[in-house]
C-alpha positions in Angstrom: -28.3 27.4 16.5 -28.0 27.4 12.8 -26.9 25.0 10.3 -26.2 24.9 6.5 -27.4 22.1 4.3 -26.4 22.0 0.7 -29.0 20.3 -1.3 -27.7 19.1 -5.0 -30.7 19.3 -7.9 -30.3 18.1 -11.2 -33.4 19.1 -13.4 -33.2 17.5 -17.1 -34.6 19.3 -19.9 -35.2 18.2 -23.6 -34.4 20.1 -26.4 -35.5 18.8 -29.7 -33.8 15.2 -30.3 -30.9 16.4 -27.8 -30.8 15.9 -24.0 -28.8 17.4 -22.0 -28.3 17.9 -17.9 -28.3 21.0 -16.0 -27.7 21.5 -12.1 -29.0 24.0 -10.5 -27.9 24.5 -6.5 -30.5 25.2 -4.2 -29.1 26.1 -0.6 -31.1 25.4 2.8 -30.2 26.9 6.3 -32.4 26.3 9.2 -32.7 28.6 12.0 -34.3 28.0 15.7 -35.7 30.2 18.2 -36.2 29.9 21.7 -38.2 32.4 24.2 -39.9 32.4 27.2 -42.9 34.7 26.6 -45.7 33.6 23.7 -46.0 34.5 20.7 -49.3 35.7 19.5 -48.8 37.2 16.2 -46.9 36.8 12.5 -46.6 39.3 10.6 -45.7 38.6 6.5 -43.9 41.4 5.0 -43.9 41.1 0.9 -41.3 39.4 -1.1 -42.0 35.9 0.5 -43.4 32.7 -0.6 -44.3 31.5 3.1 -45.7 28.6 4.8 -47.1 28.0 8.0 -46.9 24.4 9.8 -47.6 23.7 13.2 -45.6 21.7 15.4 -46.4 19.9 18.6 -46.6 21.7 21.4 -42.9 21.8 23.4 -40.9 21.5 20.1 -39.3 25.7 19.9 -40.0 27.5 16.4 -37.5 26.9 13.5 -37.3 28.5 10.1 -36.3 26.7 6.9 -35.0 28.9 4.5 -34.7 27.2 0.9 -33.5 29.2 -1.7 -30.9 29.5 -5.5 -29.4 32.0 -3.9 -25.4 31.6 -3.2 -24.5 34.9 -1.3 -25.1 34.7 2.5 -24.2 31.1 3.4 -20.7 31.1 4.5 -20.7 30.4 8.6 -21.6 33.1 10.3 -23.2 35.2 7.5 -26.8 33.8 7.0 -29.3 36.5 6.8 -31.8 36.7 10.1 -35.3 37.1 8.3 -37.3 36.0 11.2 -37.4 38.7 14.1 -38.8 37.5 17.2 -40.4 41.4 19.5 -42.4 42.0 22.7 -44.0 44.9 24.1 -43.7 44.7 28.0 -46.3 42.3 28.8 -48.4 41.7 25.5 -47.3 38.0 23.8 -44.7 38.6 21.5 -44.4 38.7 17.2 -42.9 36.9 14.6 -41.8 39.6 11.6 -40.9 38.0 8.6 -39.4 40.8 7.5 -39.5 42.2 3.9 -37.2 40.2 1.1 -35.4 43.1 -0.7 -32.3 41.1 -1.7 -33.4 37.3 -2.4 -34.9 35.6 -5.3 -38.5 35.6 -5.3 -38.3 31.9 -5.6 -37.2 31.3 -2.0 -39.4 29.1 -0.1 -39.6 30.4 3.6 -41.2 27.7 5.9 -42.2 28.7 9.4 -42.3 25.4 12.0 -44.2 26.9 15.4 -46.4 25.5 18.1 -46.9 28.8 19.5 -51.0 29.0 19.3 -51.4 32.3 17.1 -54.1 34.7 17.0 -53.4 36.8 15.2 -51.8 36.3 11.4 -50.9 39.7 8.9 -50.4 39.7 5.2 -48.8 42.6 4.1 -49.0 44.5 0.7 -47.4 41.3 -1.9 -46.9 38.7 0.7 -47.7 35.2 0.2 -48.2 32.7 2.5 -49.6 29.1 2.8 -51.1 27.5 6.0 -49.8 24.3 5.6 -51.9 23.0 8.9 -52.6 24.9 11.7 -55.0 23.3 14.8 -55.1 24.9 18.1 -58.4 23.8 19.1 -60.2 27.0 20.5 -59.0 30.1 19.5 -60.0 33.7 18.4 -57.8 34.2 15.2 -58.0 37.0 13.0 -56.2 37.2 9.4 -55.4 39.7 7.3 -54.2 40.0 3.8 -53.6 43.6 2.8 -53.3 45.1 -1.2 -51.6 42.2 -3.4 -51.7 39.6 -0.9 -52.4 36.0 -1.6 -53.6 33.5 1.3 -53.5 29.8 0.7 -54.9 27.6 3.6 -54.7 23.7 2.8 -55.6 22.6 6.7 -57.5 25.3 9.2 -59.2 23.8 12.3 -59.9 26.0 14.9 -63.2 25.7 17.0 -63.6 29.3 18.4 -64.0 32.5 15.9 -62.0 32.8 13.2 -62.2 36.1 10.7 -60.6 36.6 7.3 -60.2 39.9 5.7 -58.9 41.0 2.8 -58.5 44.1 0.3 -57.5 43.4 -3.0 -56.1 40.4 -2.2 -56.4 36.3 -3.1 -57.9 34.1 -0.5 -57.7 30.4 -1.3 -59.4 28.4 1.3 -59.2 24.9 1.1 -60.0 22.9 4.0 -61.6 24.6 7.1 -63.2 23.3 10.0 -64.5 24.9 13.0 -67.2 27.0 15.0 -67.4 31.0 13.4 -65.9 32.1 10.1 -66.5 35.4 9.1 -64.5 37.0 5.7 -64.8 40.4 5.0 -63.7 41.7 2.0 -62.8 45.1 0.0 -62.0 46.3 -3.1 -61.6 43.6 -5.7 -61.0 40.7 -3.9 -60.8 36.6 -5.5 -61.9 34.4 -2.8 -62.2 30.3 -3.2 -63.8 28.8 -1.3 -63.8 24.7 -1.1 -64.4 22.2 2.1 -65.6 24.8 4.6 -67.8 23.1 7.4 -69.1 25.5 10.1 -70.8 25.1 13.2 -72.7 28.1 12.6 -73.2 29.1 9.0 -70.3 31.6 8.0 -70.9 35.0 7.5 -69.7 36.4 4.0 -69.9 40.5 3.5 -67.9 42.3 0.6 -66.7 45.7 2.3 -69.6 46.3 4.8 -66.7 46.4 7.4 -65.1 49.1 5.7 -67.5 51.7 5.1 -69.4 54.0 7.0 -73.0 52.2 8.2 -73.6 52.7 10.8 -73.9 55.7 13.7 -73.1 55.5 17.5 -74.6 58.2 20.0 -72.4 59.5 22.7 -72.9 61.7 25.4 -70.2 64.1 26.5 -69.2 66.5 29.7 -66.5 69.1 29.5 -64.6 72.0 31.2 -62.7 74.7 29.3 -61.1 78.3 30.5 -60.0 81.0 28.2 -56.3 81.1 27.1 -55.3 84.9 27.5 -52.6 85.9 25.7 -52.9 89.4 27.3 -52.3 90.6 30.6 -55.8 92.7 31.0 -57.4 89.7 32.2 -58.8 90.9 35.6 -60.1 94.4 34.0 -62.5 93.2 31.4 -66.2 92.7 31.0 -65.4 89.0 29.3 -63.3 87.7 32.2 -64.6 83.6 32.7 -63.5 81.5 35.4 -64.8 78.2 33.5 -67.1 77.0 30.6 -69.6 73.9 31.4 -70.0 72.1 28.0 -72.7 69.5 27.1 -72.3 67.3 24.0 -74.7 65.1 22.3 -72.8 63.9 19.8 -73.2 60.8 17.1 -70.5 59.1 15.7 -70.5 56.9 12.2 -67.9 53.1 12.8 -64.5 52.8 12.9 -63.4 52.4 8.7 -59.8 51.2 8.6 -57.1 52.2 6.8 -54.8 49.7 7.9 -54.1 46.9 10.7 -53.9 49.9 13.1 -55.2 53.0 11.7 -58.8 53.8 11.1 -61.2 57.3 11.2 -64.6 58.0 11.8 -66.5 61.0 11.5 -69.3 62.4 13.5 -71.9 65.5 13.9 -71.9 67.1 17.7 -74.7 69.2 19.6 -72.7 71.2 22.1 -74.6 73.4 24.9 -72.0 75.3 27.1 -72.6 78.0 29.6 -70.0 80.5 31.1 -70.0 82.1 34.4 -69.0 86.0 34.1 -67.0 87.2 36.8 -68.0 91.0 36.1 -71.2 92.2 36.1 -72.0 93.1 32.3 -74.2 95.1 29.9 -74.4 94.3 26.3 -73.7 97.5 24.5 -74.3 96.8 20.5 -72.2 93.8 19.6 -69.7 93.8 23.0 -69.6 93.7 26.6 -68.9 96.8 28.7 -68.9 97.0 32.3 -71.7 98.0 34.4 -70.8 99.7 37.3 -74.8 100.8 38.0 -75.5 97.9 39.9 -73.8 98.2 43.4 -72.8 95.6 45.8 -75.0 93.0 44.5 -74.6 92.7 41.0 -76.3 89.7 39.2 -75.3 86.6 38.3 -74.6 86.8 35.1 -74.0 83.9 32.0 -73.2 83.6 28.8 -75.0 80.1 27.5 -74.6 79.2 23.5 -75.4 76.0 21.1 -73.1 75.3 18.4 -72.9 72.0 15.7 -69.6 70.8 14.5 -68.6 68.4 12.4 -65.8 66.5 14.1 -63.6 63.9 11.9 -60.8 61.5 13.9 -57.6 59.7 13.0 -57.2 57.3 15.5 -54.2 54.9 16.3 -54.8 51.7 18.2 -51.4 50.4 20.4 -52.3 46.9 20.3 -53.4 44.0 18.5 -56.8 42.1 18.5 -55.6 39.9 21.3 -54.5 42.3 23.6 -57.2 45.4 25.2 -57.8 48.1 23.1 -56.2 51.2 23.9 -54.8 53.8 21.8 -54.4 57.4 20.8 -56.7 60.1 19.0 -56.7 63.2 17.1 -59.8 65.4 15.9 -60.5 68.2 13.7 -64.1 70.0 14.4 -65.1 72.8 12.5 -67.6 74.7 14.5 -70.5 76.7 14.0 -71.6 79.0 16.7 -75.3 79.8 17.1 -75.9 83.4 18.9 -75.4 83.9 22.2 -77.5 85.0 24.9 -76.4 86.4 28.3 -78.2 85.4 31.2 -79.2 88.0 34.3 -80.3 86.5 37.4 -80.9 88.8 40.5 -82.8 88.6 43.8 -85.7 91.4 44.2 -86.8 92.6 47.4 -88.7 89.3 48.1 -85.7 87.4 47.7 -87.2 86.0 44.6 -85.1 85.4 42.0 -85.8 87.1 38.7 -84.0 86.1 35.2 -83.6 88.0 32.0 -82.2 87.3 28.6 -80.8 89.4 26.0 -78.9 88.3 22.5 -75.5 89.3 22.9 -74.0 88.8 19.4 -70.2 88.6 20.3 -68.7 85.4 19.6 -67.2 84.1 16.4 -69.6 82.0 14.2 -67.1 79.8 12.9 -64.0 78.3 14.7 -62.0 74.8 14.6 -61.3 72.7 17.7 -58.3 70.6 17.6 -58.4 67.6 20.1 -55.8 64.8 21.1 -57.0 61.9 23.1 -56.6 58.1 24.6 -59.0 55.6 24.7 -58.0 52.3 27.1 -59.7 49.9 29.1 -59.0 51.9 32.4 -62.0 54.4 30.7 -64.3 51.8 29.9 -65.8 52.5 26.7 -65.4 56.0 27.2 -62.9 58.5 25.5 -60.6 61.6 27.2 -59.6 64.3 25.5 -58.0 67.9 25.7 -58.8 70.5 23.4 -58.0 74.1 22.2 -60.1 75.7 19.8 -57.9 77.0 16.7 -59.5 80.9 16.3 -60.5 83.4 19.2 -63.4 82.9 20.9 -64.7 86.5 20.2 -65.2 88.7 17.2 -63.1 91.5 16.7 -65.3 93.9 16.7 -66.5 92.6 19.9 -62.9 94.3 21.9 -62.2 91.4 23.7 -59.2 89.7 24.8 -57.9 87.3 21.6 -58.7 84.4 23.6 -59.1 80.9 22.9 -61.0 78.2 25.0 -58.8 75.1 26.1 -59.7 72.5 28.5 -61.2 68.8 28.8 -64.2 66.4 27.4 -64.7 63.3 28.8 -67.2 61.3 26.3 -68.9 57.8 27.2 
């Protein structure tokens, strides 16, 4: 439902020893929304002078839109500046989406009793909490590049976080359990009656940066990718590769609401089964027919170090569980081989030798692409293919690359 309210100003200026009027129109249309689902989270886009005031509970959301503007307010052609999205089950969004026609000047005012938890400032928005009290909450804000936050009335007895990166955060009046601001970059915060329950945590840009390091332990399968058909006749034929990884990984540093990266170094043991029986013959395999029915069992085991970097994508908000997407780059460093002989004597004892067997490339890149969700736990799953063949070329092998799965938790 949508109505139009023309609102007549007269402002009167002075000019010397002369006065004169002028009028100036300001025009007003009010717009109301009504949904089932809850909302959760308001997004700012730039352009806006917003504010925020809470409603009580029952009454449906309504924006007031005040602004000089003429163009847009015959019947049926106000502008929609509020969208109202959900994603399948998660609580819905309020985008106030960006102002790339409107004076500046337009005042914006949001009425809701929806209980967010979840507020974002994008790059040159501005908005002011006019009063917001939902009792016990976890709300997050965010004020991105440019941004400025004004909050005259905040009372919320749960956790609430501010954070901000270059951007102004006026805050006036706040009551309530947890605050924690974190900021970035150059960043003006004010800061007048805040009273706590617990005394409010203040850090400029530790959130941001790398400082810290996480160890994970990781389990993996991979199998060659031929991309020739001599497969079954050669001395480096591999059913599967067991992989080990001990790997430490620095915090998540944000780039935005949704993207962050993290770095990492990984340990990785594997050891591959040989389906032939083998001899090392300088720097290659050959077959060894010499050994009759009862060959040896025969591995190849390696370490290697990498250096693996992430770009990771989270689906959904603070509110909802995390889940989301990954990709990793690891350039690799391969440690020589050895190759691994066991065979039974004629005590049935079983005897083992090892020989370097200097036939793998030192240096490769493993390209991953991953999910993380609460169905894994805190864990991560991934598949992989490594970028380069698996073998030098003087070693005349197959130009194979590994491909398979890590699971790391």
């Amino acid at each position: 439902m949508k109505r139009l309210v023309l609102i007549l100003l007269f402002f009167i200026y002075h000019f010397s020893t002369f006065n004169s009027a002028k009028a100036q129109d300001l025009y007003q249309i009010e717009q109301n929304f009504e949904h089932e689902f809850r909302v959760g989270n308001l997004v700012i886009q730039s352009g806006w002078d917003a504010r925020l005031i809470q409603v009580p509970e029952g009454t449906p959301t309504r924006v007031v839109i005040t602004t000089p503007c003429a163009n847009y307010f015959e019947e049926g052609e106000e502008p929609n500046l509020l969208s109202v999205s959900r994603y399948k089950k998660y609580d819905g969004t309020y985008t106030l989406m960006q102002n790339q026609w409107m004076p500046r000047t337009t005042v914006v005012e949001i009425f809701t009793a929806q209980p967010l938890d979840d507020i974002t400032l994008e790059k040159n928005a501005r908005l002011t909490i006019a009063y917001f009290d939902f009792d016990t909450i976890d709300l997050e804000i965010t004020a991105d590049s440019g941004a400025v936050l004004i909050v005259d009335t905040l009372i919320n007895h749960g956790k609430t976080e501010i954070s901000g990166e270059d951007a102004t955060l006026d805050l006036r009046h706040l009551r309530g359990n947890i605050l924690k601001i974190w900021t970035r970059g150059v960043c003006h915060v004010t800061e007048g009656d805040i009273q706590t329950s617990i005394p409010r945590t203040k850090e400029q840009g530790k959130n941001f940066k790398i400082h810290m390091l996480n160890l994970n332990v990781g389990v993996g399968l991979s199998t060659p990718l031929w991309v020739e058909n001599s497969r079954y006749g050669s001395p480096y034929n591999t059913n599967r590769t067991f992989e080990l990884h001990i790997m430490f990984r620095s915090n998540d540093v944000p780039i935005n609401r949704h993207i962050s990266w993290d770095c990492g170094l990984d340990a990785k043991a594997a050891w591959s089964q040989l389906d032939n029986a083998v001899m090392v013959q300088g720097d290659q395999f050959v077959l060894d027919p010499s050994l009759g029915a009862t060959p040896p069992r025969q591995y190849l085991y390696w370490w290697s170090i990498g250096v693996p970097v992430t770009l990771k994508f989270e689906f959904a908000g603070k509110s909802h569980p995390t889940a989301g997407f990954f990709t990793t780059l690891t350039p690799t460093f391969n440690f020589k081989p050895r190759l691994l002989s066991k065979s039974l004597d004629a005590n049935d004892h079983w005897n083992s030798t090892t020989e370097k067997a200097d036939i793998l490339n030192r240096f490769n890149v493993r390209a991953a692409f991953g999910l993380y969700a609460p169905s894994l736990g805190k864990g991560k799953l991934e598949f992989f293919v490594d970028l380069l063949p698996t073998y030098k070329s003087s070693a005349n092998a197959p130009q194979t690359r590994m491909f398979g799965l890590n699971f790391y938790f």
